[in-house]
SERODREN-502803 format. One record per residue (C-alpha): residue in three letters; x, y, z; residue number from 0. Coordinates in steps of 0.25 Angstrom, whole numbers. Each point is the difference from the previous one (the first is absolute). Layout:
<nodes>
[node ALA,[X,Y,Z],NUM]
...
</nodes>
This chain:
<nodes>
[node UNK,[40,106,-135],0]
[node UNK,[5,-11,10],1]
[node UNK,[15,2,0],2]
[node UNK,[1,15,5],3]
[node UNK,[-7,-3,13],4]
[node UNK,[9,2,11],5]
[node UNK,[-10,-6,10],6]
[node UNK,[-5,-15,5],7]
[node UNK,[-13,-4,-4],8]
[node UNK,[-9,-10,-9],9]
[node UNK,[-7,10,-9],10]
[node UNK,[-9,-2,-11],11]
[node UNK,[-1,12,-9],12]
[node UNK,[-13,2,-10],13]
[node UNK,[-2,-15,-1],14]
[node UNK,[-9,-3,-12],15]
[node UNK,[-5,-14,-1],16]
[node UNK,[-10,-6,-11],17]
[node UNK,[-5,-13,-2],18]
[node UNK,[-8,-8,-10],19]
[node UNK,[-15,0,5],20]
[node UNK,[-12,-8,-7],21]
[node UNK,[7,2,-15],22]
[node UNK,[4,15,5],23]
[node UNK,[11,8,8],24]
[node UNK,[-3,3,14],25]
[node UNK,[8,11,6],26]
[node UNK,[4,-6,15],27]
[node UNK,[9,10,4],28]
[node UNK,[-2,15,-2],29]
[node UNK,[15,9,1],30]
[node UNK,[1,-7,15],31]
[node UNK,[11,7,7],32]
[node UNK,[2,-5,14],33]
[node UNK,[12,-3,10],34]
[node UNK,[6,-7,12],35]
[node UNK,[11,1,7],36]
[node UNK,[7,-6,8],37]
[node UNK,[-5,-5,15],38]
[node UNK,[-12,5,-5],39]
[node UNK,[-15,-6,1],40]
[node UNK,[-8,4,-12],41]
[node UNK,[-14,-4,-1],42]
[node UNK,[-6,-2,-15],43]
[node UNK,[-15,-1,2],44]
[node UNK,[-10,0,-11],45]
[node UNK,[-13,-8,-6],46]
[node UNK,[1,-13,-7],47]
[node UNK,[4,5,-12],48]
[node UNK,[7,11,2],49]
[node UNK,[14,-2,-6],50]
[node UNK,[6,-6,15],51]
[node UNK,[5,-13,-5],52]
[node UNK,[7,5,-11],53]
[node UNK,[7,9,7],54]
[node UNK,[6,-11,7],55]
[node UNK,[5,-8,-12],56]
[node UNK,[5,13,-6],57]
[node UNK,[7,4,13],58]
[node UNK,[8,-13,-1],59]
[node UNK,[1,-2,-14],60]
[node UNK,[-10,-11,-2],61]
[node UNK,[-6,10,-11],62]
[node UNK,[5,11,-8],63]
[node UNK,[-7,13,-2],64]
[node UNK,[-5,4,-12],65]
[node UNK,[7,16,3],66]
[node UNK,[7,5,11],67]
[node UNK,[9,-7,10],68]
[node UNK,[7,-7,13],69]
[node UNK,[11,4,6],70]
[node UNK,[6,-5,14],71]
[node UNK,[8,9,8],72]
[node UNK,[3,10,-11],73]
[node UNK,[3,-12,-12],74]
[node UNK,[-10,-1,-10],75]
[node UNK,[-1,-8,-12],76]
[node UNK,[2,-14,7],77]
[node UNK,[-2,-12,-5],78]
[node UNK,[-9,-10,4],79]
[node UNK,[8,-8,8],80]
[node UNK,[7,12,7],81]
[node UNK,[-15,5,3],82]
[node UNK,[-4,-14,5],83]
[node UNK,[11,0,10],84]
[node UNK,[1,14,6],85]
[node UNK,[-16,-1,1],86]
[node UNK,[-6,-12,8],87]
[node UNK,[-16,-3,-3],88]
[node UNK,[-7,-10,7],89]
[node UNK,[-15,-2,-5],90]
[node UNK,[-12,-3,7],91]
[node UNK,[1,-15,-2],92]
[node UNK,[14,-5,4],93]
[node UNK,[-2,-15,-7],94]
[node UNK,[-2,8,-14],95]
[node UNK,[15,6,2],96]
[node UNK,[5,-14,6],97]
[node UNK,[7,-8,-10],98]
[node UNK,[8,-10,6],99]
[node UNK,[-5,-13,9],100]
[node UNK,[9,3,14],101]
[node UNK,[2,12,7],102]
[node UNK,[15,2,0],103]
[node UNK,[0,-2,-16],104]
[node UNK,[-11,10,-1],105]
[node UNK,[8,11,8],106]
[node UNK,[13,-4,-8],107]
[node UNK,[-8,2,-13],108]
[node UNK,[2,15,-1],109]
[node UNK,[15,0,5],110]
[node UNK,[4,-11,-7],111]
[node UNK,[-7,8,-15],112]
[node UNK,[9,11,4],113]
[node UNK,[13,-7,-2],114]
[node UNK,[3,-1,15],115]
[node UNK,[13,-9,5],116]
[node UNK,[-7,-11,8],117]
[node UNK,[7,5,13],118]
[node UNK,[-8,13,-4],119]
[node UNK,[-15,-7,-3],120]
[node UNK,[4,-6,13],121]
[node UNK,[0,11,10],122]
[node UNK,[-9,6,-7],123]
[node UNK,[-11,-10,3],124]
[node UNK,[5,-2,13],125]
[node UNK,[-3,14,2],126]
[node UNK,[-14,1,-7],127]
[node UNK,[-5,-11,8],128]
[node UNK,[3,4,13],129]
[node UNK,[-4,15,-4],130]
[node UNK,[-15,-7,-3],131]
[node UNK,[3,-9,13],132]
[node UNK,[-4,-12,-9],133]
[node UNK,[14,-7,0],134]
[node UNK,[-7,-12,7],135]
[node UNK,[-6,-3,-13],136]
[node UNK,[11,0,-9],137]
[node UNK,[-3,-14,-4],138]
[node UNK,[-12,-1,-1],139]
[node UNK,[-9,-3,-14],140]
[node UNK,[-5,15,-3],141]
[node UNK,[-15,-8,-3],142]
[node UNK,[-2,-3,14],143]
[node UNK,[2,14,5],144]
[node UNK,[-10,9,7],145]
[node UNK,[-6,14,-8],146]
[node UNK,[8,7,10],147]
[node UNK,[13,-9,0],148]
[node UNK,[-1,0,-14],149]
[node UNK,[0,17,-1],150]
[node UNK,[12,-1,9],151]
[node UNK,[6,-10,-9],152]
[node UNK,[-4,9,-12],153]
[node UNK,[6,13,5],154]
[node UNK,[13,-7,6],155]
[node UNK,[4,-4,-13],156]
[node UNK,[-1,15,-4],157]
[node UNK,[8,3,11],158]
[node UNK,[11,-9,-4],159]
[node UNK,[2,9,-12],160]
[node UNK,[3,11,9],161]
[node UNK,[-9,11,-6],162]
[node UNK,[1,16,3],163]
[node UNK,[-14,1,-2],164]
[node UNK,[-14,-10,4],165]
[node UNK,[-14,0,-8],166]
[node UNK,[-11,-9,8],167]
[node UNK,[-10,-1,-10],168]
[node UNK,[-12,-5,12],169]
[node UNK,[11,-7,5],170]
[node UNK,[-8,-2,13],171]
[node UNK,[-16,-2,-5],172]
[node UNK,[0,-14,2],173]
[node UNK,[7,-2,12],174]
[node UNK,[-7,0,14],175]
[node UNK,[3,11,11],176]
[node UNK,[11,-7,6],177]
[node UNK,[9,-3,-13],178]
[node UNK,[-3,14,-4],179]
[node UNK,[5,5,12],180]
[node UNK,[12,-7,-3],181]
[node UNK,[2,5,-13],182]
[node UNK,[-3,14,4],183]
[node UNK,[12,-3,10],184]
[node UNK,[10,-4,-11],185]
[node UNK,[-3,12,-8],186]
[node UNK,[2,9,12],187]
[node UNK,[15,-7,2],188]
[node UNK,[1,3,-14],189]
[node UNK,[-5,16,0],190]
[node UNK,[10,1,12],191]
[node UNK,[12,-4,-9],192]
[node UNK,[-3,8,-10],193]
[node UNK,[-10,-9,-11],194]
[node UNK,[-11,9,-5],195]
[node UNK,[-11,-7,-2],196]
[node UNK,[-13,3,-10],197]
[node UNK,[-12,-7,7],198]
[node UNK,[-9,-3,-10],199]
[node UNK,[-13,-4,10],200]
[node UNK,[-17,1,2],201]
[node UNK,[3,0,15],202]
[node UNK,[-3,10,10],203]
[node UNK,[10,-2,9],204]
[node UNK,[11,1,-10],205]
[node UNK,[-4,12,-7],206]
[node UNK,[-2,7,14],207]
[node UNK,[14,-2,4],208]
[node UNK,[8,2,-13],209]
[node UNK,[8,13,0],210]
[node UNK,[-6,3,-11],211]
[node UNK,[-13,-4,-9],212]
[node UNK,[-3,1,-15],213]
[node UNK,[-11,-1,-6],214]
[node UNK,[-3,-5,-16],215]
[node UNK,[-10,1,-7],216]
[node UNK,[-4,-5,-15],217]
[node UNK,[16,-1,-1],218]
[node UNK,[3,14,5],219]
[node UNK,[5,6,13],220]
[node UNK,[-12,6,7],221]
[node UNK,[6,4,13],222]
[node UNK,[12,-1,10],223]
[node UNK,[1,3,14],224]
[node UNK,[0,-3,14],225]
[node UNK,[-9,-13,6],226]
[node UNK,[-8,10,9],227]
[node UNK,[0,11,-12],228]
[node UNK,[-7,-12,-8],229]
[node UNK,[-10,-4,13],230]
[node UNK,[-5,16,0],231]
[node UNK,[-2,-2,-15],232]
[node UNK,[-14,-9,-4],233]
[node UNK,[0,5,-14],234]
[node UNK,[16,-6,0],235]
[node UNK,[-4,-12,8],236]
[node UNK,[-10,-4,-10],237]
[node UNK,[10,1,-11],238]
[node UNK,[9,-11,8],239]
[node UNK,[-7,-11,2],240]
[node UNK,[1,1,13],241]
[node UNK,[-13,-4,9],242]
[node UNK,[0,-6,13],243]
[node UNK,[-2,1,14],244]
[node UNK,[12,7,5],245]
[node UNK,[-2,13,-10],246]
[node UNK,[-16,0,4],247]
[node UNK,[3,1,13],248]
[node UNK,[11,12,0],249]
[node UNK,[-12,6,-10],250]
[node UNK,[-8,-3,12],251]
[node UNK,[9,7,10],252]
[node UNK,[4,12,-7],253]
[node UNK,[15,-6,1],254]
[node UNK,[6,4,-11],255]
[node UNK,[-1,15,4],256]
[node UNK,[12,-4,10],257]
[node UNK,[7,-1,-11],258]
[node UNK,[14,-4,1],259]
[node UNK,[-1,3,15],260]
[node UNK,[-9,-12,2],261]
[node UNK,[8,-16,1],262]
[node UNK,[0,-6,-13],263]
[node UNK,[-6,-11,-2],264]
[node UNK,[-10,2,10],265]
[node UNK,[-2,-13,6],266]
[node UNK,[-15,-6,7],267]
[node UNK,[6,6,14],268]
[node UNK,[1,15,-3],269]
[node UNK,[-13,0,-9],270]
[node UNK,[-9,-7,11],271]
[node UNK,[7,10,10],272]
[node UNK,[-3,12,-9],273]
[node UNK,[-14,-4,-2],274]
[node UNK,[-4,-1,15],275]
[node UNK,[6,14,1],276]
[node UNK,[-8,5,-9],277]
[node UNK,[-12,-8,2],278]
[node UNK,[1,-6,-13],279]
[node UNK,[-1,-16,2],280]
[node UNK,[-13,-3,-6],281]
[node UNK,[5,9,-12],282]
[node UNK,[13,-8,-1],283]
[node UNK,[-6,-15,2],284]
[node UNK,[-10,4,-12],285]
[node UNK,[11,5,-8],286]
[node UNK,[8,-11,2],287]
[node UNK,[-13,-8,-5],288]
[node UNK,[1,-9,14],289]
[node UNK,[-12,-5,-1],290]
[node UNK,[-6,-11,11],291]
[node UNK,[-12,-4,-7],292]
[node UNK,[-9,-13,4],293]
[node UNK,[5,-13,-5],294]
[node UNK,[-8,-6,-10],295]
[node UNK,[-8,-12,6],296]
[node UNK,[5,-15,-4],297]
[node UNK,[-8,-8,-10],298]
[node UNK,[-6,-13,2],299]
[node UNK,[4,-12,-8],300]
[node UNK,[13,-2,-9],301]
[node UNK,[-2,11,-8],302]
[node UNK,[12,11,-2],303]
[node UNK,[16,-6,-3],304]
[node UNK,[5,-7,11],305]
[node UNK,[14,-5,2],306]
[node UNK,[-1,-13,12],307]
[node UNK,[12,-5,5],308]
[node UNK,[9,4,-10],309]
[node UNK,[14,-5,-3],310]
[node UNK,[9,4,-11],311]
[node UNK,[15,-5,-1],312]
[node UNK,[10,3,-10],313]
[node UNK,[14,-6,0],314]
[node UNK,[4,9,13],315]
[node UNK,[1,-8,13],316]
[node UNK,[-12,6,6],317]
[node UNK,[-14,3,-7],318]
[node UNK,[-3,13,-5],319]
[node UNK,[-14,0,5],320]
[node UNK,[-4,-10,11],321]
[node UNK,[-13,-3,6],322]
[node UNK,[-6,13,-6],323]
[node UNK,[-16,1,2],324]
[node UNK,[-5,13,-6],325]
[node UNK,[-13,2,-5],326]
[node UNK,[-7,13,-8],327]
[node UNK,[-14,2,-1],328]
[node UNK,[-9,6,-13],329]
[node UNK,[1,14,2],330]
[node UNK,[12,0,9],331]
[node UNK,[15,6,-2],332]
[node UNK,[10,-7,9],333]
[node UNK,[14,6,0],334]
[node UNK,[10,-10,0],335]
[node UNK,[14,6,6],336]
[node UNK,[13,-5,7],337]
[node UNK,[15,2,-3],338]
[node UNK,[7,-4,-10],339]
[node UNK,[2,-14,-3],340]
[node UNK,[-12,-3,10],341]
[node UNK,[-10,-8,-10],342]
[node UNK,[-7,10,-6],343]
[node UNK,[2,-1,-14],344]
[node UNK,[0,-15,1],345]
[node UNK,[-14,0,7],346]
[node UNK,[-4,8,-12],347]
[node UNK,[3,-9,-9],348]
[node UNK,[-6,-10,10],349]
[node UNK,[-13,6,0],350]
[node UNK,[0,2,-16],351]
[node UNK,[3,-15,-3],352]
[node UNK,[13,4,-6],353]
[node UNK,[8,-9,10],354]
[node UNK,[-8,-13,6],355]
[node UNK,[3,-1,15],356]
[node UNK,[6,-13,6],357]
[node UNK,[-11,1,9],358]
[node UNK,[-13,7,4],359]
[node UNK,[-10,5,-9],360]
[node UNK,[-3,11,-10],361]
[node UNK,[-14,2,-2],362]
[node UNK,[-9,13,-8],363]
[node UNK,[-14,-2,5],364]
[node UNK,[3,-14,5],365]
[node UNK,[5,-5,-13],366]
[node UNK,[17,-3,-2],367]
[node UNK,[6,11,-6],368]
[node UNK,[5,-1,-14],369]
[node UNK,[10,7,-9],370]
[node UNK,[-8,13,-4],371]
[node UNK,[-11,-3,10],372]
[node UNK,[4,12,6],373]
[node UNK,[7,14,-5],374]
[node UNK,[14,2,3],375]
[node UNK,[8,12,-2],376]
[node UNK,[14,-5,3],377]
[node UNK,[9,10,7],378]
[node UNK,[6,5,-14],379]
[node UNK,[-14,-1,-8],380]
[node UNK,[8,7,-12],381]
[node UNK,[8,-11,-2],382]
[node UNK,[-12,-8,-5],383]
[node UNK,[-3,9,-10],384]
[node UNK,[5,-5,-15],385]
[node UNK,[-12,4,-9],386]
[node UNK,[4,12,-12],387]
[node UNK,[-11,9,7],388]
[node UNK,[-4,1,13],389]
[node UNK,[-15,0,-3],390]
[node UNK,[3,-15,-7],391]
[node UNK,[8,-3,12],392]
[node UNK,[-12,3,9],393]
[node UNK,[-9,-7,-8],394]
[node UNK,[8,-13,-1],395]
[node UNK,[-6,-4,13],396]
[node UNK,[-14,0,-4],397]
[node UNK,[3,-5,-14],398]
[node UNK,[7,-13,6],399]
[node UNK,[-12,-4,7],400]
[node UNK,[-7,-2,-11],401]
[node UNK,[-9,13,0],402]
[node UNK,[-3,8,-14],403]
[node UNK,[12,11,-5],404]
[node UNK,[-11,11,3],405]
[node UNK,[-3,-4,13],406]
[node UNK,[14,-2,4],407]
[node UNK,[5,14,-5],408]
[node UNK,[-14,7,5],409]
[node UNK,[6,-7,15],410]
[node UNK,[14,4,-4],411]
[node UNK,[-3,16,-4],412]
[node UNK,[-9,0,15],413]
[node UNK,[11,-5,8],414]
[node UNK,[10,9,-6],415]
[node UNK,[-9,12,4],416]
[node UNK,[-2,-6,13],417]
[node UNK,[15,0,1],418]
[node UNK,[1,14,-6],419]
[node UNK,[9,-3,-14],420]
[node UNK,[-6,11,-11],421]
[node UNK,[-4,-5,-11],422]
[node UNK,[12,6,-5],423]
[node UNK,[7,-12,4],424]
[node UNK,[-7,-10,-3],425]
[node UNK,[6,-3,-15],426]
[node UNK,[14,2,5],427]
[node UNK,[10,-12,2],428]
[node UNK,[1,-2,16],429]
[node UNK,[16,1,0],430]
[node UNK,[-3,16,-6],431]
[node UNK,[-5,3,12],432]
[node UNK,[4,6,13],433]
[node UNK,[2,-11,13],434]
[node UNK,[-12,4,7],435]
[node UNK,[-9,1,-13],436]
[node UNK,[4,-15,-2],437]
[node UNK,[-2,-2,13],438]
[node UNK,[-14,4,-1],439]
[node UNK,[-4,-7,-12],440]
[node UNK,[7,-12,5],441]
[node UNK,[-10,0,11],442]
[node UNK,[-12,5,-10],443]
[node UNK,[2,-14,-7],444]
[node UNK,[-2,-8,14],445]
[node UNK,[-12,9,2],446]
[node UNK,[-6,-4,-13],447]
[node UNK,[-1,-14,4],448]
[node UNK,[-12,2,9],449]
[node UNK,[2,-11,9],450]
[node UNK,[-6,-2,15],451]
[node UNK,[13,2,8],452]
[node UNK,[12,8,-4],453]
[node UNK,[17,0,5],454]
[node UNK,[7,14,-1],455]
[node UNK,[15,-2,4],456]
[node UNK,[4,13,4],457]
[node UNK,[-9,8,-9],458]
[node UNK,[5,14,0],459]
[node UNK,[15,-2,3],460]
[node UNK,[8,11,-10],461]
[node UNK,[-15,6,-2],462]
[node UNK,[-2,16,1],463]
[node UNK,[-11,5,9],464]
[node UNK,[-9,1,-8],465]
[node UNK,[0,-13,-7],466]
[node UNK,[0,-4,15],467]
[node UNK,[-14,5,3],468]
[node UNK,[-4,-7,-13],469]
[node UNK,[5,-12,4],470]
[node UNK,[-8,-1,14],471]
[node UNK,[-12,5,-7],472]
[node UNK,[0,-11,-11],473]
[node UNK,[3,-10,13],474]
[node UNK,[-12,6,7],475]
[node UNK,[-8,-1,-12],476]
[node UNK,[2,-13,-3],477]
[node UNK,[-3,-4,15],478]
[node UNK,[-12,7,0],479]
[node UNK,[-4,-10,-12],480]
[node UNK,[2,-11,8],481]
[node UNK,[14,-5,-1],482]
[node UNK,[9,-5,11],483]
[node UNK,[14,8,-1],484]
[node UNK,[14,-4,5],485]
[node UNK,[9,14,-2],486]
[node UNK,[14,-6,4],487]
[node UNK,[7,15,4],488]
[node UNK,[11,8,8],489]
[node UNK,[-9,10,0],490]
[node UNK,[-8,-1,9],491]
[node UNK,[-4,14,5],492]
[node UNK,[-6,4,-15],493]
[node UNK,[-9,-15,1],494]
[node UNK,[-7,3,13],495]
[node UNK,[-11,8,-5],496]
[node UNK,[-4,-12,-11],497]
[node UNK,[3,-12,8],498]
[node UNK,[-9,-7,10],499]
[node UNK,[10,-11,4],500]
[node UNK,[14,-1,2],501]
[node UNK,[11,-12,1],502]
[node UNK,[14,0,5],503]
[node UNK,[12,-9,-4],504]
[node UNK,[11,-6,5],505]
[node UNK,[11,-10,-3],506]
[node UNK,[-13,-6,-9],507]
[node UNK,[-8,0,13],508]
[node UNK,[-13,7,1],509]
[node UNK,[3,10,12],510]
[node UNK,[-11,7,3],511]
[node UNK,[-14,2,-8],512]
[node UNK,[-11,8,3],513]
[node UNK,[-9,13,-2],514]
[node UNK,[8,8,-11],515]
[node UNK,[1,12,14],516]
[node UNK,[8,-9,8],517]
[node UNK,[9,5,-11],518]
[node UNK,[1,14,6],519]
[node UNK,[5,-8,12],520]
[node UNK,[16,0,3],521]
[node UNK,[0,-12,7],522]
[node UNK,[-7,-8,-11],523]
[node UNK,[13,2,-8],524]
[node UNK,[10,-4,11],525]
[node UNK,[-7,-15,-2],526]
[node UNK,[7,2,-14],527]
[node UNK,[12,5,5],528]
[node UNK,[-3,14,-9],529]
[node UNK,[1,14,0],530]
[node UNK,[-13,5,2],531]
[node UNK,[-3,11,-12],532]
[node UNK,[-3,14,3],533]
[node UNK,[-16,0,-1],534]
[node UNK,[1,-12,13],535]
[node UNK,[11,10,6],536]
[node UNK,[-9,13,-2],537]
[node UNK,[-12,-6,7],538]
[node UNK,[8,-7,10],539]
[node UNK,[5,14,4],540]
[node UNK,[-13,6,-1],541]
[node UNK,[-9,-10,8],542]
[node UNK,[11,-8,8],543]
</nodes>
């Protein structure tokens, strides 16, 4: 195969993949045949678990198959290196791809591996950061950068390599609405200059404007066609992973009938439009789940986890959160959201005792908050994995605090069900398993703890739909027991339903906090300088 092709395109033909798994051999990829080419937008959907990852590092010669084959444009059998360059990947958390300390060294890493002559690596650079519209930050230390700024960093030092063809492995799920629109921008210069691109994504809107989506399954191509042939389909859409507001609202509406007649994507506008035709706008607001229930009346007393006043610096010149005063009562879910670099990991870590404030006060139930006072599930919680299974990592937890080995794996073998991980899994090593199963036992073992308040940063980022809704059930369940809950988020349309309270960050300043429905209000998010997501644009065009 490979070198008789007379055609351009990144194909993978019968791509077999098998991995060692809890002592045995797990088939990850099943004869996968797939393509792109070039100045096209593939989507790759799929469950956690589904083979989409791998697909990624075999594209680009981070893993060779166990059968079958790469070939670019029409040349198989490339090496590693030749894969690596001609097939850019940018994963979903850019500082695990990062490897030098300054940004201009870390988008010469690439060019300078490749042998390039320094005038080369050069222009190169030159080009990349402008391309990413980060050349302002060529000197600046790559741990001071935003999520987005970092992703932008991350993809331009793929770009300096020149690739013909782009894997985003959920290359945008932890970025706000704004950085994503960025990069959606940069990928679109790229499509119009002949880059194809394999988007690798959980996210609606990205899936519904591909030019094409695939759907794995359990390693195996399931499905291929166009987005609004995918939105007419729920069997299919089950199989993707895909669940949010948008596809329930075309379901709704009847809009994937139009087929490829209709605007794709269909944006909150033509939607809203198309339901008061139609009559149809209670039927699109339950859809979209925008709900505008009763706040949940305030306690008396110091009970609940309250941040007062809170300052936290680093070396920057400015605090990342200044003057912050927050507070979550028993029973309540606040949403915590702003763009990137606003604070709202740092007030997480504020409000878990992780990082002491210069000044202010943390308190859960009118007590200081102490290192593991309160559950925290960082923003990659499977990078606090590093037990040999993941029902001893769950358990660790429990164990720590002095509680019996039965008690703790009883509490451990609850959470994971809670979090939906089979027992299947439990007696294999975290590192065998896919990114969004880790993910999810990660989050099992925060769970386990029990405490009276909990921090979820970015809980469901690179999550399927699925494991979504189990993450807002567990978050509803644990409230419902009483616990006060900080969910730090981008997301904010698929939090509404759980969420009693919200709070907007900006430039480390607390912007606005209220009633979790002043989130469905577009002119809450211009006090943050955002984007408002599409649940907020929906019901602003529904109810003006």
């Amino acid at each position: 195969m490979g070198q008789g092709r007379r055609w351009s395109m990144l194909e993978l033909s019968d791509v077999c993949v098998t991995l060692p798994a809890g002592g045995n051999r797990h088939r990850v990829l099943d004869h996968v045949c797939l393509d792109v080419a070039p100045g096209e937008r593939v989507a790759l959907v799929g469950a956690n678990g589904s083979g989409k990852s791998t697909i990624a590092c075999v594209c680009n010669g981070a893993l060779v198959p166990n059968g079958g084959g790469v070939s670019v444009d029409g040349v198989g059998g490339l090496s590693r290196d030749e894969l690596a360059r001609l097939v850019g990947r940018v994963r979903q958390d850019p500082q695990s791809q990062i490897v030098s300390s300054v940004v201009w060294d870390e988008v010469s890493f690439g060019p300078r591996n490749l042998g390039w002559a320094h005038d080369r690596v050069e222009s190169a650079v030159g080009e990349a950061l402008q391309e990413c519209n980060i050349a302002h930050l060529a000197g600046r230390s790559t741990a001071s950068l935003s999520g987005g700024e970092a992703q932008r960093v991350a993809l331009a030092g793929v770009l300096a390599m020149h690739p013909s063809y782009l894997v985003l492995d959920e290359a945008l799920a932890q970025l706000d609405p704004g950085a994503r629109r960025g990069v959606r921008g940069i990928v679109r210069a790229l499509l119009s200059h002949g880059v194809g691109v394999l988007d690798i994504t959980h996210l609606e809107e990205d899936a519904l404007s591909a030019d094409r989506v695939v759907v794995l399954d359990a390693g195996r191509v399931v499905w291929e066609g166009r987005p609004w042939e995918l939105a007419a389909s729920g069997s299919v859409v089950r199989l993707s992973g895909l669940q949010g507001g948008r596809l329930r609202a075309l379901e709704a509406l009847g809009w994937p009938s139009l087929g490829a007649d209709a605007p794709w994507p269909p944006d909150a506008g033509k939607l809203a439009l198309m339901a008061s035709e139609g009559g149809l706008e209670r039927e699109l607001s339950d859809a979209c789940l925008l709900v505008q229930g009763e706040p949940k009346a305030a306690g008396k007393g110091a009970r609940g986890l309250s941040l007062d006043g809170v300052t936290v610096s680093y070396e920057a010149e400015k605090p990342a959160l200044a003057s912050a005063t927050l507070r979550v009562e028993p029973g309540h879910v606040c949403l915590v959201v702003g763009p990137s670099g606003s604070g709202k990991s740092t007030l997480a870590l504020a409000a878990s005792g992780l990082v002491g404030p210069d000044s202010g006060a943390v308190t859960l139930d009118g007590s200081p908050v102490r290192p593991g006072d309160v559950g925290l599930a960082f923003q990659r919680p499977e990078n606090q994995l590093f037990c040999a299974t993941a029902l001893e990592d769950v358990a660790f937890g429990p164990l720590n605090r002095g509680q019996s080995r039965e008690w703790a794996l009883a509490k451990a073998r609850d959470a994971l069900g809670l979090l939906g991980v089979g027992p299947d899994l439990w007696d294999r090593a975290p590192l065998s398993l896919s990114g969004g199963e880790r993910r999810r036992v990660a989050l099992a073992g925060v769970v386990a703890m029990g405490q009276a308040a909990f921090v979820f940063d970015e809980p469901t980022a690179g999550l399927d739909g699925p494991s979504r809704s189990l993450m807002r059930n567990l978050v509803r369940r644990l409230a419902e027991r009483g616990a006060a809950i900080l969910v730090v988020t981008h997301d904010v349309g698929e939090w509404l339903p759980v969420a009693t309270d919200g709070c907007l960050l900006r430039a480390g300043s607390v912007a606005w906090s209220g009633p979790a429905c002043g989130l469905l209000d577009p002119a809450t998010y211009e006090r943050a300088g955002m984007e408002p997501p599409f649940e907020a644009q929906l019901w602003e065009a529904l109810h003006g």
